[in-house]
TIVO-2410 file (N, C-alpha, C; in nm, 3 decimals):
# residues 72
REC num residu      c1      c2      c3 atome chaine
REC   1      X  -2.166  -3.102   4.657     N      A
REC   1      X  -2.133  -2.970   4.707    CA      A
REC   1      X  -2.235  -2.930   4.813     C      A
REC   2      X  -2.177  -2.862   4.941     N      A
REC   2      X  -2.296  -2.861   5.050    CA      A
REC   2      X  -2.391  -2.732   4.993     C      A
REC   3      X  -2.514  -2.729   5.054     N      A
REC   3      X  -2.611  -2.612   5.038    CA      A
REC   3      X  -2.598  -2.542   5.122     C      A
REC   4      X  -2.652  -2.436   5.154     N      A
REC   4      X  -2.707  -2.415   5.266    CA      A
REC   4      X  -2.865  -2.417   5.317     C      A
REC   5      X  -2.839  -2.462   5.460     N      A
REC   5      X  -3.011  -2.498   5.503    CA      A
REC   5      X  -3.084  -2.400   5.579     C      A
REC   6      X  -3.118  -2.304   5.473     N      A
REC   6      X  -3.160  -2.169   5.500    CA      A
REC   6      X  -3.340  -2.135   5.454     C      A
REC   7      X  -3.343  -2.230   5.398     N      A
REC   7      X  -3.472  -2.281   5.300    CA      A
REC   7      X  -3.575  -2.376   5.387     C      A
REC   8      X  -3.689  -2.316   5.519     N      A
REC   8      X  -3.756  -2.420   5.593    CA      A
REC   8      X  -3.841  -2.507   5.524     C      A
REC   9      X  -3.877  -2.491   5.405     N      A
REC   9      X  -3.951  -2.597   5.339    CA      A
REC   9      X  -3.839  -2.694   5.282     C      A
REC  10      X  -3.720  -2.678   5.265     N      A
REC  10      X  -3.638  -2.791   5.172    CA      A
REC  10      X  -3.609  -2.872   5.286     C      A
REC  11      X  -3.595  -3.025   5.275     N      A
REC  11      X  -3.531  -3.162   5.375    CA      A
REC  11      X  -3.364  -3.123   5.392     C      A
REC  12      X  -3.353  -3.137   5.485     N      A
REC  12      X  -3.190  -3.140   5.544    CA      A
REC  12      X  -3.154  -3.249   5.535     C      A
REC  13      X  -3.074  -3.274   5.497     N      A
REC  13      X  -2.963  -3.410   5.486    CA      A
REC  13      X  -2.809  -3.347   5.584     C      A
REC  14      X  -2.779  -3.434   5.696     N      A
REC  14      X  -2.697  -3.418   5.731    CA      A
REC  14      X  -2.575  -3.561   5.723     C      A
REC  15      X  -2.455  -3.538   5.646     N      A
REC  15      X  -2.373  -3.638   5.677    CA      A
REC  15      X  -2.214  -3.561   5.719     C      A
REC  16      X  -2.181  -3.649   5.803     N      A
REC  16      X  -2.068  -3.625   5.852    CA      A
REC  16      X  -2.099  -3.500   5.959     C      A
REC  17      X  -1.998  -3.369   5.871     N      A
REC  17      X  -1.998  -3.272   5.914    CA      A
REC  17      X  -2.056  -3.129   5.819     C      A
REC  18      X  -2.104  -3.212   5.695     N      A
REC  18      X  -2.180  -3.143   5.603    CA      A
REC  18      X  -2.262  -3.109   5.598     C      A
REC  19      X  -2.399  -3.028   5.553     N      A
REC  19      X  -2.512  -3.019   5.555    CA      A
REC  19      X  -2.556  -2.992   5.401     C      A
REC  20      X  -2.650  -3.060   5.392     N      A
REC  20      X  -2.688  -3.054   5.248    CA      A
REC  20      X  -2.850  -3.039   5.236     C      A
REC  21      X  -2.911  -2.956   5.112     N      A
REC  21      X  -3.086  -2.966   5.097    CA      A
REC  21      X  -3.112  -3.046   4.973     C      A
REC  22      X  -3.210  -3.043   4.989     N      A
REC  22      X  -3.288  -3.108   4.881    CA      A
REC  22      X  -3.476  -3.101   4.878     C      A
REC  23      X  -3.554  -3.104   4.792     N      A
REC  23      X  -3.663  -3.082   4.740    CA      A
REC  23      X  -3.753  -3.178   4.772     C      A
REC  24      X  -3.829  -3.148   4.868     N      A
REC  24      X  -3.957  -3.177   4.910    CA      A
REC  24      X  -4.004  -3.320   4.802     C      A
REC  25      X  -4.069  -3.437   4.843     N      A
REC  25      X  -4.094  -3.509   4.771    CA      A
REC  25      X  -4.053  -3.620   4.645     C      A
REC  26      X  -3.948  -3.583   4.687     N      A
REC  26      X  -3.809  -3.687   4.621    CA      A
REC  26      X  -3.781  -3.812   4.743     C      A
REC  27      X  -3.758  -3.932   4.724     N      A
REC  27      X  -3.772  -4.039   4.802    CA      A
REC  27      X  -3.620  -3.994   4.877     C      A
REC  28      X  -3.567  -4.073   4.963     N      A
REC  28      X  -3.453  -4.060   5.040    CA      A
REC  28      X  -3.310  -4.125   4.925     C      A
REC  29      X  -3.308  -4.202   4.822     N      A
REC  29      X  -3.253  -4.236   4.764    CA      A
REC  29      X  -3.224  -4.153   4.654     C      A
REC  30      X  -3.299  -4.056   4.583     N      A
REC  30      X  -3.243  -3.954   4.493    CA      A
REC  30      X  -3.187  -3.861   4.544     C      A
REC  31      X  -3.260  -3.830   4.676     N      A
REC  31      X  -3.200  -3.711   4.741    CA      A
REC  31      X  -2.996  -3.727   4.781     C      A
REC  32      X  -3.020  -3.894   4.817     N      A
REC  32      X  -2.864  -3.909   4.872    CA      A
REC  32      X  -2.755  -3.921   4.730     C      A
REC  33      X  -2.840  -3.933   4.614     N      A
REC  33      X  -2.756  -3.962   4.501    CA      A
REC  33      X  -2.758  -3.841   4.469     C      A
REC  34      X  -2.847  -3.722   4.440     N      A
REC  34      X  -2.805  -3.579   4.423    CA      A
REC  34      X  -2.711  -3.503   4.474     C      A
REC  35      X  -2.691  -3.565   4.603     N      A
REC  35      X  -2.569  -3.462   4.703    CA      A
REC  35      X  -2.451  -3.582   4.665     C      A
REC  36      X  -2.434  -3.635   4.601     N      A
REC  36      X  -2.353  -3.700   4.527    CA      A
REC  36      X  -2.292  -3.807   4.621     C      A
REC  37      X  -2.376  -3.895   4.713     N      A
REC  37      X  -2.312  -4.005   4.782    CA      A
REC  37      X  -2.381  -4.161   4.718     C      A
REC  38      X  -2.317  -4.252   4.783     N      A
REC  38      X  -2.379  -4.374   4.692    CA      A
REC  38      X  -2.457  -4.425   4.812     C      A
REC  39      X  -2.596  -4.423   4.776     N      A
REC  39      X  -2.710  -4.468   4.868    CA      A
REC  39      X  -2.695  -4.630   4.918     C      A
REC  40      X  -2.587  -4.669   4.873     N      A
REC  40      X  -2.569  -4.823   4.942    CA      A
REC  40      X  -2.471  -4.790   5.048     C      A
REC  41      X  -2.389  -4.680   5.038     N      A
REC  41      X  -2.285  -4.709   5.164    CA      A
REC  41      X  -2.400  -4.580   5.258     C      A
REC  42      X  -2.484  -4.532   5.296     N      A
REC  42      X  -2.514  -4.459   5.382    CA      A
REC  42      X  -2.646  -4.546   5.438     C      A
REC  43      X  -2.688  -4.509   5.552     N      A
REC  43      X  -2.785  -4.514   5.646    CA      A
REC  43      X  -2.856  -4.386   5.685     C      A
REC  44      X  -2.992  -4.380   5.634     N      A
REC  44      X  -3.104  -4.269   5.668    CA      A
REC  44      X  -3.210  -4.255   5.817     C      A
REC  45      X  -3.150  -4.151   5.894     N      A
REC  45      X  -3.227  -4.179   6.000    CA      A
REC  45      X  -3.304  -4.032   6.006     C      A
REC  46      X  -3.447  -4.058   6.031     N      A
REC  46      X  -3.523  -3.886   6.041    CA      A
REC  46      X  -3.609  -3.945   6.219     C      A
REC  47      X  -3.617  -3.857   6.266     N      A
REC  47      X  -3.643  -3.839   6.413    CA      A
REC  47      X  -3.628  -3.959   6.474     C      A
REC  48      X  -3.494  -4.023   6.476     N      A
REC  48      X  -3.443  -4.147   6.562    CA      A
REC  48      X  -3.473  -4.257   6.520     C      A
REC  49      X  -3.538  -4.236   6.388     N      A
REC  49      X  -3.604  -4.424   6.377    CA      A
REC  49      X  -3.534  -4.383   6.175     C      A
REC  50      X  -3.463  -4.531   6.187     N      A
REC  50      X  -3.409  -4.583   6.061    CA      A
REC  50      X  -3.590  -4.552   5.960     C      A
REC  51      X  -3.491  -4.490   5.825     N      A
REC  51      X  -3.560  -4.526   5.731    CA      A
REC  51      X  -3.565  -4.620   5.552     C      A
REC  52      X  -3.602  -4.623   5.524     N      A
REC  52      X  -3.531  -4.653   5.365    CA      A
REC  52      X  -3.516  -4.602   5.309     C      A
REC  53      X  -3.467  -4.647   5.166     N      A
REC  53      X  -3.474  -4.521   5.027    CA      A
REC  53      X  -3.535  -4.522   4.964     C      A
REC  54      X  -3.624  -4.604   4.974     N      A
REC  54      X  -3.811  -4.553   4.928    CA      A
REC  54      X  -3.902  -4.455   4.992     C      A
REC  55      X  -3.840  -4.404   5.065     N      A
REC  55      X  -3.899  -4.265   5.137    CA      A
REC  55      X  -3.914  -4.189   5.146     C      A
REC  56      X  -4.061  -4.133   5.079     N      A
REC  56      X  -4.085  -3.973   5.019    CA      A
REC  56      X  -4.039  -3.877   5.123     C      A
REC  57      X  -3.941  -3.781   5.081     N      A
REC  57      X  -3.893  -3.677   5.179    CA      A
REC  57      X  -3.980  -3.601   5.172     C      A
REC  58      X  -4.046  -3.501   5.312     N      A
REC  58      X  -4.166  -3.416   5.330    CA      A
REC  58      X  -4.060  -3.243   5.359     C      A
REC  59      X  -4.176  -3.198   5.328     N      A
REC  59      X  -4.088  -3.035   5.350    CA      A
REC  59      X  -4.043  -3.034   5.543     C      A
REC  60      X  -3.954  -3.000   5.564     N      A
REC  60      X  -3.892  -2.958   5.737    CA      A
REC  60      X  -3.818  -3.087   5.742     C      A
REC  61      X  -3.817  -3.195   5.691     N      A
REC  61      X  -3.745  -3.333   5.693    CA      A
REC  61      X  -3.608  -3.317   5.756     C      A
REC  62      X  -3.561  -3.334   5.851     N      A
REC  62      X  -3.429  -3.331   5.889    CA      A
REC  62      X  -3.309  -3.486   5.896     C      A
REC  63      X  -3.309  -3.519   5.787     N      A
REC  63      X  -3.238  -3.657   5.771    CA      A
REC  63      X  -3.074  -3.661   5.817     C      A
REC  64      X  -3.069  -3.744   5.886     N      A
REC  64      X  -2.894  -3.793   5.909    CA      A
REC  64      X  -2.864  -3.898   5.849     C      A
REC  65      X  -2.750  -3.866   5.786     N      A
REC  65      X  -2.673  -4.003   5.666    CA      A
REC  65      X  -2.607  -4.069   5.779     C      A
REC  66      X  -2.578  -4.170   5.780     N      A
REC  66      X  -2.415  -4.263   5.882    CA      A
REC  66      X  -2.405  -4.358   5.798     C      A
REC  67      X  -2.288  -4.352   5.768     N      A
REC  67      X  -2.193  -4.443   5.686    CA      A
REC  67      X  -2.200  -4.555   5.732     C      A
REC  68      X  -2.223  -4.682   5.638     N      A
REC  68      X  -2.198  -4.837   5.655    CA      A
REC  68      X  -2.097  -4.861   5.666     C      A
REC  69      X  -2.068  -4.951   5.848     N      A
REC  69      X  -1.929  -5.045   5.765    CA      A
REC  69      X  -1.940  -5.142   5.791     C      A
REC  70      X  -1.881  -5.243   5.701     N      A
REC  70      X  -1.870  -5.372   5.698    CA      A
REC  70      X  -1.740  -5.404   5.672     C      A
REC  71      X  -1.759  -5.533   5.724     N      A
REC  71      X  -1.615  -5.612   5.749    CA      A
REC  71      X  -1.579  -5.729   5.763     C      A
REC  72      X  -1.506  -5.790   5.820     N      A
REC  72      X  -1.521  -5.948   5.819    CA      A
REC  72      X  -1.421  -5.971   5.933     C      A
***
């Protein structure tokens, strides 16, 4: 369910056309499983450079999800 990102200390997660928060100091992988997506089909990018989901989210964090695709 989206939040709103009204809160300058909480990380922004943006996917799609959604916007979602989440709590300071949670890695990038709980945060994407809390807003209820599966952290294997998304891609985490915070100021232009790819990250992982071992990645402590900091307060002002502005993250973009993009969906994996694969194919053959």
């Amino acid at each position: 369910m989206p939040q709103p990102a009204d809160n300058p200390s909480a990380v922004t997660l943006t996917y799609r056309r959604e916007t979602f928060t989440a709590r300071p100091g949670m890695t990038v992988r709980k945060a994407v499983e809390q807003i209820g997506l599966n952290p294997e089909s998304v891609l985490a990018v915070r100021d232009g450079q790819l990250i992982t989901d071992e990645v402590v989210l900091e307060s002002g964090d502005r993250v973009k999800l993009v969906a994996t695709i694969s194919g053959g």
